[in-house]
C-alpha positions in Angstrom: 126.7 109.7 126.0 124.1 110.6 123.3 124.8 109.4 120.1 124.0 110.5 116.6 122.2 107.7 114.4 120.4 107.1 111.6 118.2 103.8 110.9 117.1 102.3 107.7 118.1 104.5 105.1 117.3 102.3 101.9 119.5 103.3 99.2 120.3 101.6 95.5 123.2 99.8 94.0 124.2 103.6 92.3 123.7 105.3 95.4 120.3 107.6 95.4 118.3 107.5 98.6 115.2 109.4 96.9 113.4 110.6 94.1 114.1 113.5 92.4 110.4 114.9 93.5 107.5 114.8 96.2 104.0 115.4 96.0 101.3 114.7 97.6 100.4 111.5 95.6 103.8 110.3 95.3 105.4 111.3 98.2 108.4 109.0 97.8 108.4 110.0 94.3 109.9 107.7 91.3 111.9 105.8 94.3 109.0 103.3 95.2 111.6 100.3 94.2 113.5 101.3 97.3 111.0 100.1 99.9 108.9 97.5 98.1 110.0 95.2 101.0 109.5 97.2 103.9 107.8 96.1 106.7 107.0 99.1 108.7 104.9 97.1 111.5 107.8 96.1 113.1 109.9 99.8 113.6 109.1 99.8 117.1 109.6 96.5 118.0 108.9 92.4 116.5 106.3 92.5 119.8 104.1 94.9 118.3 103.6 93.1 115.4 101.7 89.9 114.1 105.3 89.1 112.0 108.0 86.2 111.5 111.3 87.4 113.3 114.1 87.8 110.4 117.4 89.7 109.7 115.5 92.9 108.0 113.0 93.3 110.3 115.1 92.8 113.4 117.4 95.2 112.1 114.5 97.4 111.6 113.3 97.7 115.0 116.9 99.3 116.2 115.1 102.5 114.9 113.5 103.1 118.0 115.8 101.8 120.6 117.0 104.5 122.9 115.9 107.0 120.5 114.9 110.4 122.5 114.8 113.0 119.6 114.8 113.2 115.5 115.8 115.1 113.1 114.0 115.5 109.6 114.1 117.3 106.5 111.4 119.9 105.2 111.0 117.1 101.9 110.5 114.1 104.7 107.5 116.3 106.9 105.7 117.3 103.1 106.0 118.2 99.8 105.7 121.9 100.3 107.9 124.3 99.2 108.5 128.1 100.2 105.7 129.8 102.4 104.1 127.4 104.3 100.7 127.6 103.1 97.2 127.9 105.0 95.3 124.0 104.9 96.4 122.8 108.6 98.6 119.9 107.1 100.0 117.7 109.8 102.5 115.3 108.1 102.0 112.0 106.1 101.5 110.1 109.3 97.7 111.0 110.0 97.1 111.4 113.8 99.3 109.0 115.3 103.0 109.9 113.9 105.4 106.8 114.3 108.2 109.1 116.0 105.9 109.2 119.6 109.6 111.6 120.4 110.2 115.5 119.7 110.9 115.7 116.0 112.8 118.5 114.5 111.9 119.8 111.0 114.7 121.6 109.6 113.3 124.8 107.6 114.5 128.4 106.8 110.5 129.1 106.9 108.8 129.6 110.5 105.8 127.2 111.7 104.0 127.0 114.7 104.6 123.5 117.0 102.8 120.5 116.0 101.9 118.2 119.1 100.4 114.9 119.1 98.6 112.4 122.0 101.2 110.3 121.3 104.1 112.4 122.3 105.3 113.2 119.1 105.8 117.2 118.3 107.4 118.6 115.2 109.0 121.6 116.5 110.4 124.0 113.0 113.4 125.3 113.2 116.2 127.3 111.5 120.3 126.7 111.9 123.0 124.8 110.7 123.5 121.0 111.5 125.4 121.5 114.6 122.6 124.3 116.2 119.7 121.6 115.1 121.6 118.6 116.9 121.9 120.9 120.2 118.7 121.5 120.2 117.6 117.7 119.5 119.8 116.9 122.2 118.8 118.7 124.8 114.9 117.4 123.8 116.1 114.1 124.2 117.3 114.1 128.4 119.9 111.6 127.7 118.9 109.7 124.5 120.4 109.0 121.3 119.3 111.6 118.3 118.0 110.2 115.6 118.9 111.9 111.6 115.2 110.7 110.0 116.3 111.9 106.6 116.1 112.3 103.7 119.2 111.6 102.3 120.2 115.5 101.7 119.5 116.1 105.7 122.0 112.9 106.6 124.4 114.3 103.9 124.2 117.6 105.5 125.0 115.5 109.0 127.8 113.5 107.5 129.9 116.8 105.8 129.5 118.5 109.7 131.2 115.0 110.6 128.1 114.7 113.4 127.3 110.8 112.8 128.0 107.9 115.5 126.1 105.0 113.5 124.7 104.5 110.2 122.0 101.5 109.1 122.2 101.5 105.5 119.6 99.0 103.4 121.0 98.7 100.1 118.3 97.5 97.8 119.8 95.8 94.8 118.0 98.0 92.0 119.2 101.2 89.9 117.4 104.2 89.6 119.3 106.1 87.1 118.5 109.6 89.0 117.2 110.7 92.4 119.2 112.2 94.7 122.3 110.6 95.9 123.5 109.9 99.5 127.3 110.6 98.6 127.8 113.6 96.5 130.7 115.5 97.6 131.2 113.2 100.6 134.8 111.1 98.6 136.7 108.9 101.8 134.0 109.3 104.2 134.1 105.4 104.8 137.0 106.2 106.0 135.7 107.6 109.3 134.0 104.6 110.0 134.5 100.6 110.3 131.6 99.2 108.0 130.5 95.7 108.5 127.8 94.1 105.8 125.5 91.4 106.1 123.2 90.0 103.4 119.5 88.8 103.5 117.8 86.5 102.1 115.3 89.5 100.7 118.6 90.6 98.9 119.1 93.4 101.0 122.5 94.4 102.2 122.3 95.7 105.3 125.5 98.5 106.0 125.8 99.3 110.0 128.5 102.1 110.1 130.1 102.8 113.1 132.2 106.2 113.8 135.7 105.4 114.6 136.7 107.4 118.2 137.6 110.6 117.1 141.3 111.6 117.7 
């Protein structure tokens, strides 16, 4: 059975998941503190990269096991806003986009299909979280659906009650402001067992697991 997932959302001590802006120079905004010990070599496996084996970065490369399909924000693809304009932009990810699966770039503004050699395609599309996940689902033939983010797309996910598993990296820093993973979402632990583990990076690492719905 397909499963709904997301994989290493870092998040701080006082809950924000972003910045409060993206541009094209900053397109993490004033959250950079979140993922000063990322090691993004390693998402798609400890094989495919010259790196020690340890708790975050095995933990990290779950992000692409059995993965057939994501699911993004508009803020995640670029920092556009509105119209999309003319100037052929392509994503932050250059020509080879780490996703190598169908990615689906939730928008209320139509653009044409993005495909890479890599077998990664942005495909732009319009609906609620429920349509979106359909569609992911049937791109996927069989695999797990991945929720890429940000944190108002998993939000959105949570409040339709349409997450399996949930890898939370919680960095211990505050940011003050951003945008927060749990407005409006009081008791939603309790949907879920929660197990925590600590590294020695500091990180907490949060791996959420649905509780079978009644």
């Amino acid at each position: 059975m397909s499963r709904t997932r997301v994989h290493n959302l870092f998040i701080s001590l006082d809950g924000y998941a972003a910045g409060e802006y993206v541009t094209l120079d900053a397109p993490i905004g004033d959250a950079r503190g979140l993922f000063a010990g990322f090691d993004g070599r390693v998402i798609h496996g400890i094989d495919r990269a010259d790196a020690d084996v340890t708790l975050d970065r095995a933990l990290t490369t779950l992000w692409g096991q059995g993965v057939g399909a994501e699911i993004m924000g508009r803020r995640k693809f670029g920092p556009q806003t509105g119209e999309w304009p003319d100037g052929g932009w392509r994503g932050w990810w250059g020509d080879e986009p780490p996703f190598e699966t169908p990615v689906f770039v939730m928008t209320h503004h139509p653009h044409p299909t993005l495909d890479f050699a890599n077998g990664t395609s942005f495909r732009f599309v319009d609906g609620t979280a429920q349509e979106v996940l359909a569609l992911a689902q049937e791109a996927a033939q069989g695999g797990d659906v991945r929720i890429g983010g940000g944190p108002t797309t998993v939000r959105q996910f949570l409040e339709a009650d349409l997450i399996d598993f949930m890898h939370l990296a919680v960095v211990p820093i505050t940011l003050g402001r951003g945008v927060s993973l749990w407005d409006g979402l009081a008791g939603v632990e309790e949907r879920f067992t929660v197990e925590s583990v600590a590294s020695a990076s500091g990180v907490t690492h949060q791996l959420w697991n649905r509780i079978a719905r009644g």
